[in-house]
C-alpha positions in Angstrom: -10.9 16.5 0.2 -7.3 15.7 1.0 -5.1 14.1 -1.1 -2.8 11.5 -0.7 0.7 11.8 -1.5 2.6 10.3 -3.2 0.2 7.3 -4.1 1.7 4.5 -6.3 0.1 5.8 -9.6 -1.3 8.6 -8.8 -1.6 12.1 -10.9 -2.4 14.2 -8.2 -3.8 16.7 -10.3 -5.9 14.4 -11.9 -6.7 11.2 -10.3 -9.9 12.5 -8.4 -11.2 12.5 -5.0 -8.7 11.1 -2.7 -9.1 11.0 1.1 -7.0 10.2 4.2 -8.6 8.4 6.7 -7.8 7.0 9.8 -9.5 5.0 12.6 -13.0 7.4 13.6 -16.0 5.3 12.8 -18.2 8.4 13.0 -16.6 8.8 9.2 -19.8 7.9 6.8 -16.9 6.1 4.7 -15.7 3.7 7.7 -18.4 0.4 7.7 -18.5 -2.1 10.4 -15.4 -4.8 10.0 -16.6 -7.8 9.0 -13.3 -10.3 9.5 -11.1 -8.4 12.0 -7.6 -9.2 13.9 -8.0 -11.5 16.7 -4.8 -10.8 18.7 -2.1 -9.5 16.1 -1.0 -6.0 15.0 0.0 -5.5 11.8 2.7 -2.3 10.9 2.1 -1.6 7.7 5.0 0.4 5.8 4.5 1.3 1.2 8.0 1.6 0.5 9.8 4.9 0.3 9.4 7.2 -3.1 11.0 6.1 -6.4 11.5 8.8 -8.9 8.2 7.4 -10.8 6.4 8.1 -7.9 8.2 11.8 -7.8 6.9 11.7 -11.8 3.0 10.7 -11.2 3.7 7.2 -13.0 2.1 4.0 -12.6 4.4 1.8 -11.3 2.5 -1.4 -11.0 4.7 -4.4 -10.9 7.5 -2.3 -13.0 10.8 -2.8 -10.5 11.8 0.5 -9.9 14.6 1.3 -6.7 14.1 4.4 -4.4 15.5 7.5 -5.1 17.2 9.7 -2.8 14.1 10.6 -1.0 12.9 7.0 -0.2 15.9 6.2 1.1 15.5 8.6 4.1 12.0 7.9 4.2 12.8 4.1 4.9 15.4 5.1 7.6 12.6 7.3 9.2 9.7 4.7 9.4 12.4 2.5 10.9 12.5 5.0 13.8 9.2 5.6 13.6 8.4 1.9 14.5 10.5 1.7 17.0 8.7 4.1 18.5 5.1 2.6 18.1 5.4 -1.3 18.7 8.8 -0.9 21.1 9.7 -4.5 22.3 7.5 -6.1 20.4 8.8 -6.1 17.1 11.5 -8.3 18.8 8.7 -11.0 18.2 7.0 -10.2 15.3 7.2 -11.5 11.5 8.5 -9.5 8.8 7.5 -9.7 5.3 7.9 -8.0 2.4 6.8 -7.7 -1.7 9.8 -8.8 -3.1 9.8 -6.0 -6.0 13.2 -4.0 -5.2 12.2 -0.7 -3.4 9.9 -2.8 -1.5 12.7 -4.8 -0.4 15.0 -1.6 0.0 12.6 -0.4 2.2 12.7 -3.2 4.5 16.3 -3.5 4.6 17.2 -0.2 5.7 14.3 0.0 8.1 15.2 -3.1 10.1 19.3 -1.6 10.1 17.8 1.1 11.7 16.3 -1.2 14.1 19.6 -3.1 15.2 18.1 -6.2 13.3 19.5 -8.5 10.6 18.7 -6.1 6.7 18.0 -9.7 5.5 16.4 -11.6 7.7 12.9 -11.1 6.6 10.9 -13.1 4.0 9.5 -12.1 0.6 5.9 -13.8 -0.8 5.3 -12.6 -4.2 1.0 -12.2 -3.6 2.6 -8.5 -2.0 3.3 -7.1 -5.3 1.8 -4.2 -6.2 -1.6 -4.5 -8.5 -0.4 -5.0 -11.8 -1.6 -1.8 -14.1 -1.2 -3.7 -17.9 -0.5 -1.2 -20.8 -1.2 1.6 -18.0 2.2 0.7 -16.1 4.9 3.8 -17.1 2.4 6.3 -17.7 0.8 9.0 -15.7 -2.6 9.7 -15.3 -3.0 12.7 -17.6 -1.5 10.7 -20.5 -4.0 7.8 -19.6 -6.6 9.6 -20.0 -5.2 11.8 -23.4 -4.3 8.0 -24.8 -7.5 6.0 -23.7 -10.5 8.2 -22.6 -12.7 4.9 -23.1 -10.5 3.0 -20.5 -9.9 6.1 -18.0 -13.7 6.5 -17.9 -14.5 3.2 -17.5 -12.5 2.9 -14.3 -13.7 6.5 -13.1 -17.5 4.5 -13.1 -15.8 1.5 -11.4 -12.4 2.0 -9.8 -12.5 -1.5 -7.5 -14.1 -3.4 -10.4 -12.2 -2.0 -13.7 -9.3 -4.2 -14.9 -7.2 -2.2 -17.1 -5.8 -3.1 -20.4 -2.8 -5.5 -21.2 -1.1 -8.3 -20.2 -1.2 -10.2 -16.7 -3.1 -6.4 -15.5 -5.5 -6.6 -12.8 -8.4 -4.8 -10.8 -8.4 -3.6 -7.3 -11.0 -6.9 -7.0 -8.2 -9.6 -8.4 -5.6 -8.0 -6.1 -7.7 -8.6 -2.8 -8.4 -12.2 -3.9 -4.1 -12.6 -3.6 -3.5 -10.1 -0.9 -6.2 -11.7 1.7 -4.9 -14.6 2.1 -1.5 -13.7 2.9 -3.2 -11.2 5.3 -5.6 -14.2 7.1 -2.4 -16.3 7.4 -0.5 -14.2 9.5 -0.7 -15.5 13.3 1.4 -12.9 15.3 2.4 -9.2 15.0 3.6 -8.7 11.4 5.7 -5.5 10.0 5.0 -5.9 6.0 6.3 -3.9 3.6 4.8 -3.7 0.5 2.5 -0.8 -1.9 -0.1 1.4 -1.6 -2.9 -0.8 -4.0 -1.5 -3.6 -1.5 -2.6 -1.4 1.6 -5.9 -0.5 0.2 -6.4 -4.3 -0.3 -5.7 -4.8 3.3 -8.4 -2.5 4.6 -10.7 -4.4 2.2 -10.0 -8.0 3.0 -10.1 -7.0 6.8 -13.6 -5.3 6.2 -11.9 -1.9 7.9 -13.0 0.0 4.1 -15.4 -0.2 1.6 -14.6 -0.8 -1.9 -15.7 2.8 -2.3 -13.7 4.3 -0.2 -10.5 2.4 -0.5 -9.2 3.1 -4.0 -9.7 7.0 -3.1 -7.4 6.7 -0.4 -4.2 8.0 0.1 -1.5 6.0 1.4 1.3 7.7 3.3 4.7 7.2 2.6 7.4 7.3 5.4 5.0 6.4 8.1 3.4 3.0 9.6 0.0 2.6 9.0 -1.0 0.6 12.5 -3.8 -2.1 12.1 -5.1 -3.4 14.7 -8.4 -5.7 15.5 -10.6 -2.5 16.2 -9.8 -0.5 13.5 -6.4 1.4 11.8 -4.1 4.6 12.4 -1.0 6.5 11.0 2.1 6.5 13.0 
């Protein structure tokens, strides 16, 4: 198995199987879409790396700002776009999680595009899936601190809603994130996390719920979605 790096949240030593997957429906873990994109693109873009990310902590809805890293990150994807969507991003909808390296992200990437850093728009149901008690900690002290709730969401990652205040599951998350998707009526770049990616792919019916929290999700690249299926870029 790969792994992904970098994931919001994720101890890479001991988070489990993680894959990368991309747009080859002869994968056993890519099922037939069930509610797909008529005539839009979306350009996905998870923020650049924070130093928690560097750490292997949950982030969650914690507002933590790029580091030095994630900075050039978000001036790379900016190029990065240009290069895949060209003229059309002159036309498309930008929106963005308005938690800060989310934001930062965006900002720098549309500079490096020749467009306005703020003219973009925010809607709070991008935030990243809120991890309760969890948020701060890696995995490996997870699972030292609360075994119980660490195997519990090994059984049942989509499903498991972890301990704490306002937390959420993978389940709750695509119940916020779908709509924003659905509501979209032209070629969209967002900017938002990697639990808010995985959501995507749900709500779109381009993943599983098996595969999808197992994923990796890339940061620094655009993760193209399109009405047939998805890529890197």
């Amino acid at each position: 198995m790969v792994r992904g790096p970098g994931s919001d949240g994720a101890d890479r030593r001991d988070e489990g199987e993680w894959r990368e997957l991309g747009n080859d429906r002869r994968d056993p873990w890519f099922p037939a879409a069930r509610v797909g994109l008529t005539m839009r693109t979306i350009y996905f873009v998870r923020h650049g790396q924070t130093t928690w990310n560097a750490e292997g902590r949950l982030q969650g809805q914690r507002d933590v700002d790029l580091n030095a890293v994630g900075l050039e990150q978000a001036a790379q994807v900016g190029d990065r776009l240009r290069a895949v969507a060209g003229d059309g991003l002159a036309e498309a909808v930008y929106l963005a999680s308005p938690l800060t390296r989310a934001r930062r992200t965006m900002e720098i990437l549309r500079g490096r595009l020749g467009l306005e850093p703020e003219g973009y728009r925010t809607d709070p149901r991008l935030m990243e899936i809120h991890f309760g008690a969890w948020e701060g900690s890696t995995w490996s002290e997870i699972r030292r601190r609360d075994p119980a709730g660490a195997h519990a969401r090994d059984r049942d990652r989509w499903g498991y809603r972890p301990p704490g205040l306002k937390a959420e599951s993978y389940a709750m998350l695509t119940e916020r994130v779908g709509p924003v998707i659905a509501g979209l009526d032209r070629d969209a770049v967002v900017v938002a996390h990697g639990g808010v990616a995985r959501a995507m792919l749900v709500a779109l019916g381009l993943l599983d719920i098996q595969a999808a929290p197992r994923i990796g999700v890339r940061q620094g690249v655009v993760l193209v979605v399109e009405h047939d299926g998805w890529r890197w870029a």
